[in-house]
C-alpha positions as CSV (number, residue, x, y, z in Angstrom):
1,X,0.0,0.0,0.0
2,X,1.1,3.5,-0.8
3,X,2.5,5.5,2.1
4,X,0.2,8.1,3.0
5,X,3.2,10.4,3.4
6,X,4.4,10.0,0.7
7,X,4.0,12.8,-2.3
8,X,1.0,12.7,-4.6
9,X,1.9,10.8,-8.0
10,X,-0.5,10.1,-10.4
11,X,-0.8,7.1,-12.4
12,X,-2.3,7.5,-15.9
13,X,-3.0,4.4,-17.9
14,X,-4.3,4.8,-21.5
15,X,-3.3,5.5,-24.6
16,X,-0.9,7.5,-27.2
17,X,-1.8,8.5,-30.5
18,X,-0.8,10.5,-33.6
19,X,-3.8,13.3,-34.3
20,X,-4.2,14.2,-38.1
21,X,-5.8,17.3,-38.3
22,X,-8.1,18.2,-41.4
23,X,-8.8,21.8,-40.9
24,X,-12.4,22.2,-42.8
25,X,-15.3,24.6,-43.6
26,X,-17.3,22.2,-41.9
27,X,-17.9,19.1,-40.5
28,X,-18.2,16.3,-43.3
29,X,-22.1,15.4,-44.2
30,X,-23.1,11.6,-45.6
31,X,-21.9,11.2,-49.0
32,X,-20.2,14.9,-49.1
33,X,-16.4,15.1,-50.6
34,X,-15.5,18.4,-49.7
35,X,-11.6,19.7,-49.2
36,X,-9.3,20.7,-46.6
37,X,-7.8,24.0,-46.2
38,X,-5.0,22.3,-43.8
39,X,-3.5,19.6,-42.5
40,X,-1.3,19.3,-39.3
41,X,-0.6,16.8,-37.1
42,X,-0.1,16.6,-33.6
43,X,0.4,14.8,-30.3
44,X,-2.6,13.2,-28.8
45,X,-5.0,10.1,-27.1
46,X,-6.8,10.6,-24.3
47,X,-4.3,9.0,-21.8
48,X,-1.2,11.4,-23.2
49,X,-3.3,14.3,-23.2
50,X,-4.6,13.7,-19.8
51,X,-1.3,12.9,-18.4
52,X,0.3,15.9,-20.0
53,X,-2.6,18.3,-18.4
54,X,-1.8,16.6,-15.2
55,X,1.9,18.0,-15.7
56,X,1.0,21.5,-17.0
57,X,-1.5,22.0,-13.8
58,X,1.3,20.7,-11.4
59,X,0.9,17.3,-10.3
60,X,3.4,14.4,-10.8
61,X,2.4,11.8,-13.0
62,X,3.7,8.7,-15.1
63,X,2.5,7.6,-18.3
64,X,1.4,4.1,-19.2
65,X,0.9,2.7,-22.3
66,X,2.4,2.5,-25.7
67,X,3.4,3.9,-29.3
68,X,5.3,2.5,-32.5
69,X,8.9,3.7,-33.4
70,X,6.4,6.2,-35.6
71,X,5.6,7.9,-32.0
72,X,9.2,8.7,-30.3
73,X,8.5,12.0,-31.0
74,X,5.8,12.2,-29.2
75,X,7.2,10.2,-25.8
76,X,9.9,12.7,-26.0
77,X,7.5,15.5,-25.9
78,X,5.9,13.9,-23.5
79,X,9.3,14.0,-21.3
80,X,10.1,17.4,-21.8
81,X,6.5,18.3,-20.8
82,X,8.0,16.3,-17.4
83,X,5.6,13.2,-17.8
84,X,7.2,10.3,-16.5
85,X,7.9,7.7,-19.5
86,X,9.4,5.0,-18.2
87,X,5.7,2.3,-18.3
88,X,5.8,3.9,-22.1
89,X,6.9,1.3,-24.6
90,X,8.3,1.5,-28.1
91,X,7.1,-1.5,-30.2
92,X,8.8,-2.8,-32.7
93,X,6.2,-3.8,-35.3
94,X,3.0,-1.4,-34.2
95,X,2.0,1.7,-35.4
96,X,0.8,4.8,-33.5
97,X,-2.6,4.9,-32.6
98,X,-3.8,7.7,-34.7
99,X,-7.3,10.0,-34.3
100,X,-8.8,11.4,-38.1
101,X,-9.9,14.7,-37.0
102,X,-12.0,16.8,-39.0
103,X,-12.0,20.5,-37.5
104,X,-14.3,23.0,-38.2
105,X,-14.4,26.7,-38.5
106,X,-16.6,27.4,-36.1
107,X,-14.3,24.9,-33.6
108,X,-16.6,21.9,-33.5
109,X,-14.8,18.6,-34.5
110,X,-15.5,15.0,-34.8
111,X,-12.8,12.2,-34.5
112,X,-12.3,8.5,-35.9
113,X,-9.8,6.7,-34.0
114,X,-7.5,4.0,-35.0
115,X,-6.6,1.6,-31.9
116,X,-2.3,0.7,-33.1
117,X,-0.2,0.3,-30.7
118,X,-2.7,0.9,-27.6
119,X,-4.0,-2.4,-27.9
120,X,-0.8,-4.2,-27.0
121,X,-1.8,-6.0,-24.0
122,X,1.6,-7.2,-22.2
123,X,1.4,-10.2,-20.7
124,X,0.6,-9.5,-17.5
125,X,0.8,-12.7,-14.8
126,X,0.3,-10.6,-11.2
127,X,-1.8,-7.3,-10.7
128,X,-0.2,-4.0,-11.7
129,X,2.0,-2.7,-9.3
130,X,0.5,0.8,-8.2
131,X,2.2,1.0,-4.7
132,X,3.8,4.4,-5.8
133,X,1.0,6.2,-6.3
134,X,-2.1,8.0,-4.4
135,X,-4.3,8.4,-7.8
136,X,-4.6,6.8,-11.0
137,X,-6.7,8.4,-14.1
138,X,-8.3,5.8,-17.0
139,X,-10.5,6.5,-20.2
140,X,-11.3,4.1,-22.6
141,X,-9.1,3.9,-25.7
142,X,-7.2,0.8,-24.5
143,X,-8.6,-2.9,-23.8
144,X,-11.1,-2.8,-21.4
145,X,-9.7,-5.8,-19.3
146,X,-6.8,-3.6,-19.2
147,X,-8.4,-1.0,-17.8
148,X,-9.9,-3.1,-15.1
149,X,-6.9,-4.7,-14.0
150,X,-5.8,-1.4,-12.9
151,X,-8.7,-0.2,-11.6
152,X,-9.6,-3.0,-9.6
153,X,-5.8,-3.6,-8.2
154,X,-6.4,0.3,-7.1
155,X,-9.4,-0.5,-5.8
156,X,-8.2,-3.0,-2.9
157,X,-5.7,0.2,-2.0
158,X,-7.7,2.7,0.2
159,X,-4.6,5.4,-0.2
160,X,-5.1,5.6,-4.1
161,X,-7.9,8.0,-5.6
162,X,-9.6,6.5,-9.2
163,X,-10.6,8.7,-11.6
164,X,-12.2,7.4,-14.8
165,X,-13.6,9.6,-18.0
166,X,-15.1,6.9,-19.6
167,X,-14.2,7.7,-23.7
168,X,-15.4,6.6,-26.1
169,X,-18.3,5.2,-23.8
170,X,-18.4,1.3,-23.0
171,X,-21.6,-0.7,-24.3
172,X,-24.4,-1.2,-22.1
173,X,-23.4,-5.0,-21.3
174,X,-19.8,-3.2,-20.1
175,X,-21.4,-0.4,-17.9
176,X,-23.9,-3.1,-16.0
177,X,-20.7,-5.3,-15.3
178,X,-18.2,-2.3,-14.5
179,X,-16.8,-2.6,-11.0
180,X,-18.2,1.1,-9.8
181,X,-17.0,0.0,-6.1
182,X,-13.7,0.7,-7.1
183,X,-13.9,4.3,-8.5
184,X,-13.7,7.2,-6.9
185,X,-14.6,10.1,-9.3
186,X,-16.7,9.8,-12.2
187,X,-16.4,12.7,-15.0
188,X,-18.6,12.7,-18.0
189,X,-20.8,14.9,-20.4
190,X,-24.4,15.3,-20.3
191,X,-24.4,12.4,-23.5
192,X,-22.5,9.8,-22.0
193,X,-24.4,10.0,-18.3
194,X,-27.8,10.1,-20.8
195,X,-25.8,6.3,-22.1
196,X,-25.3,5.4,-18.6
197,X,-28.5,5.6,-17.7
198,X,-29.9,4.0,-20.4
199,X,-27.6,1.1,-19.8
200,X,-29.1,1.0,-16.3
201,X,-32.4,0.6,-17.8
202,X,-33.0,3.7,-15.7
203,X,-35.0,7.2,-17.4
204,X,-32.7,9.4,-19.1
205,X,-33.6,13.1,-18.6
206,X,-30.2,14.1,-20.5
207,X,-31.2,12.3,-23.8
208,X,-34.7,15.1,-24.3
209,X,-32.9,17.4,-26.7
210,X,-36.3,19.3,-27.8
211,X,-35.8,22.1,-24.7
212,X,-32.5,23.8,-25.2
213,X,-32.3,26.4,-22.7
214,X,-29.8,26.1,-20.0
215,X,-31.8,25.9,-17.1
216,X,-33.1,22.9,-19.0
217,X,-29.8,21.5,-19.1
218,X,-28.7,21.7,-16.0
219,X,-32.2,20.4,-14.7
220,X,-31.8,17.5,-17.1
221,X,-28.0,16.6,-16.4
222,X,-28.8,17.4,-12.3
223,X,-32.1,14.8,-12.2
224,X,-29.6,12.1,-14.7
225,X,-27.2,12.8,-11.5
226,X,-29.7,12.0,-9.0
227,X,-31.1,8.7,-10.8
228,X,-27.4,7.6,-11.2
229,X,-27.2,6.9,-7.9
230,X,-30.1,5.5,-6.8
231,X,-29.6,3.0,-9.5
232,X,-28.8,-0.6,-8.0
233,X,-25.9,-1.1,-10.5
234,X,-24.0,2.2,-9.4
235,X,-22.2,2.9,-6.7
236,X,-23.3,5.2,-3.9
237,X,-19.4,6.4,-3.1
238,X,-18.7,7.5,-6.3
239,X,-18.5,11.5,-6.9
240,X,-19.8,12.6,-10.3
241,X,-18.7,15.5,-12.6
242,X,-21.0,16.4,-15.3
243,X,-19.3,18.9,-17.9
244,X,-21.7,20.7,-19.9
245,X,-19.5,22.3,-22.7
246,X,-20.3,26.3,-22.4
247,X,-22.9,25.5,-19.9
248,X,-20.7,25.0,-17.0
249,X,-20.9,22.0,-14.7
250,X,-22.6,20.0,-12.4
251,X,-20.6,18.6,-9.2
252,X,-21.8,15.9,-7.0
253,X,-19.9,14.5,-4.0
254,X,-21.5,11.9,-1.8
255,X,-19.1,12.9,1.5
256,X,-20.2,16.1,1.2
257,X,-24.4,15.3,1.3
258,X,-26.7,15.3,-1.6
259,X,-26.5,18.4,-2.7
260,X,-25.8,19.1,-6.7
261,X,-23.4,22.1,-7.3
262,X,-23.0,23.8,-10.5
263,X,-20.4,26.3,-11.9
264,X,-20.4,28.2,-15.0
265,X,-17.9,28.0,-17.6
266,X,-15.6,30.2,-17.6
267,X,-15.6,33.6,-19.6
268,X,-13.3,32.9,-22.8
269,X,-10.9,36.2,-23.1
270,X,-9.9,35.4,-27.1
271,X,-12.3,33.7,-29.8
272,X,-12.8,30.0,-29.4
273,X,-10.7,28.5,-31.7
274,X,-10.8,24.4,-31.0
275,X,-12.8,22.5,-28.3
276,X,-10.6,19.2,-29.2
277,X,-8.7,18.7,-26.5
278,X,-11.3,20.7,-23.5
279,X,-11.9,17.2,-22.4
280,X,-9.0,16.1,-21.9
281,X,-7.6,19.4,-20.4
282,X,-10.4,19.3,-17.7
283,X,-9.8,15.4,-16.4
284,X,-5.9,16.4,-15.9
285,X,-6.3,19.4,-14.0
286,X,-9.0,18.0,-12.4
287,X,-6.6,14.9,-10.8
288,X,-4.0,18.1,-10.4
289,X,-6.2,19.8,-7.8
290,X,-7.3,16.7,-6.3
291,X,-3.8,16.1,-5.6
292,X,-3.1,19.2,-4.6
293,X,-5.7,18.8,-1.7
294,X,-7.6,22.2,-2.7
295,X,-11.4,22.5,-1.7
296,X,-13.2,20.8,-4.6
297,X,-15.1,24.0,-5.5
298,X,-11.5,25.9,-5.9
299,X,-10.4,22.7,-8.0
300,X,-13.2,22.5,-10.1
301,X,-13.2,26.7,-10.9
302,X,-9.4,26.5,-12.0
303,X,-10.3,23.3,-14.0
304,X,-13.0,25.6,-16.2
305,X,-10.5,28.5,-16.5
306,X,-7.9,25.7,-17.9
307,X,-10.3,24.4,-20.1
308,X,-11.2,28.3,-21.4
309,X,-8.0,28.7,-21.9
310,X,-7.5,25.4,-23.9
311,X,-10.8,26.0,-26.7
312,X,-8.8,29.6,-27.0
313,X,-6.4,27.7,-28.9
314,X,-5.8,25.2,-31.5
315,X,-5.2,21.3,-31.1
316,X,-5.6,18.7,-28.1
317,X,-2.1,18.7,-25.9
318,X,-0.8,22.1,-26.7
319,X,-3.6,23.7,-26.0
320,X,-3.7,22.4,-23.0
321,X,-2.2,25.4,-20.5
322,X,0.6,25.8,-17.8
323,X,-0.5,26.5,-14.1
324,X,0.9,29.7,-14.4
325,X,-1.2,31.2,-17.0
326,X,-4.3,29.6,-15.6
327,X,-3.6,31.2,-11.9
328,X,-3.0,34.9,-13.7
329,X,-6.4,34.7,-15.5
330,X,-8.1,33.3,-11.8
């Protein structure tokens, strides 16, 4: 078991991938061929992304997963950004994992992924050593039993806080069987806790899309909170996030009492430019404060001024900001 003296270090399992950027008028329509004005690519995956936000908002983290010999540019960005690398490997005869993005010019996007390299599965005989670390942060862009291996072996360690943005979301079948007994913190959008419900064959106030206003929304994403957990497949322990893009978000944290909080997004000071890599940016700062052992409110407010920040500019890691500029704008 982790000393609890010891300093936070976050674990991040999850993947690596290479983010081709097609920079377009729009988003693509069903059987429209239209052409890109750019094309850049960039460091990304939801587990480098998240692990590199960790970094930028100050807590000490360690990367694990993997890339081809395509993607040693990007573990050596990832090193100078001070992520720890050494779980990374290099394989051989795998390429990258690599996200198709098509970006838009008003900043929307929409991604196709291609697994590579972050579906090696080592062969792994004992339960993954995690005695260094107090928290450990997991999506879903590797192999589920991976994911569970780690979250479960964190699980039976009451010093080490679980985080999990689950992304892409799991199938119904996978969210029933999910060990929610072992997670800590929940973050998701309004969509995916809409899924989750669903799944739990519970009513899905989030999924009503013919109301748009914001109090709607929050109404909506606050009653999907409160269904979540009185539903008999959740756990009652686990503390939920709900982002709700410009809206703001809703906070729930079961030590705390029942009550729902909400924050506002924060005010963007420059045009919005890319909402890529928000996400992402939110999920590492987010295991940053925690770590930090701020008051959740103070963690969650520097966690929307990060993400304004991050839509300010273009791409999914470098937009993602340093403490320093997100404590001058606070």
């Amino acid at each position: 078991m982790a000393s609890s003296s010891s300093s936070p270090r976050c674990l991040v399992r999850g993947s690596i991938n290479i983010d081709e950027f097609f920079h377009l008028p729009h988003i693509v329509r069903p059987g429209e061929t239209i052409s890109s004005t750019r094309l850049t690519k960039r460091a990304g995956g939801k587990g480098a992304n998240q692990a590199y936000a960790v970094a930028r908002g100050g807590g000490a983290v360690d990367l694990d997963g993997a890339v081809g010999k395509d993607g040693i540019w990007v573990k050596e960005m990832l090193e100078g950004a001070n992520v720890g690398v050494s779980k990374l490997k290099v394989l051989d005869e795998e390429l990258t994992g690599r996200a198709i993005i098509q970006s838009s010019a008003d900043g929307e996007n929409s991604i196709v992924l291609h697994a590579g390299a972050n579906y090696y599965l080592p062969s792994i005989t004992t339960s993954p050593n995690l005695e260094e670390y107090t928290h450990l942060l997991l999506q879903n862009e590797v192999p589920l039993d991976s994911t569970l291996s780690y979250l479960m072996t964190a699980g039976e360690l009451s010093s080490i806080t679980t985080i999990f943005n689950p992304s892409p979301m799991l199938t119904p079948a996978q969210l029933r069987d999910f060990p929610w007994k072992h997670l800590r913190w929940l973050i998701v959008n309004e969509v995916e806790l809409g899924d989750l419900l669903q799944a739990f064959n519970s009513s899905s106030p989030t999924a009503k899309s013919d109301v748009p206003e914001d109090e709607d929304l929050q109404a909506r994403a606050k009653a999907g909170i409160q269904a979540l957990h009185t539903n008999e497949y959740f756990s009652q322990n686990v503390g939920v996030i709900c982002t709700l893009g410009s809206k703001g978000i809703l906070y729930f944290q079961p030590s705390e009492g029942k009550e729902i909080g909400y924050l506002p997004a924060a005010k963007l000071v420059n045009p919005l430019k890319d909402t890529t890599g928000a996400g992402d940016c939110f999920a590492g700062y987010f295991t940053a404060g925690l770590m930090s052992g701020q008051k959740l409110e103070d963690v969650l407010k520097t966690c929307l001024t990060a993400c304004a920040i991050c839509v300010e500019n273009e791409g999914a890691m470098e937009s993602v900001p340093l403490q320093t500029a997100v404590l001058d704008r606070l």
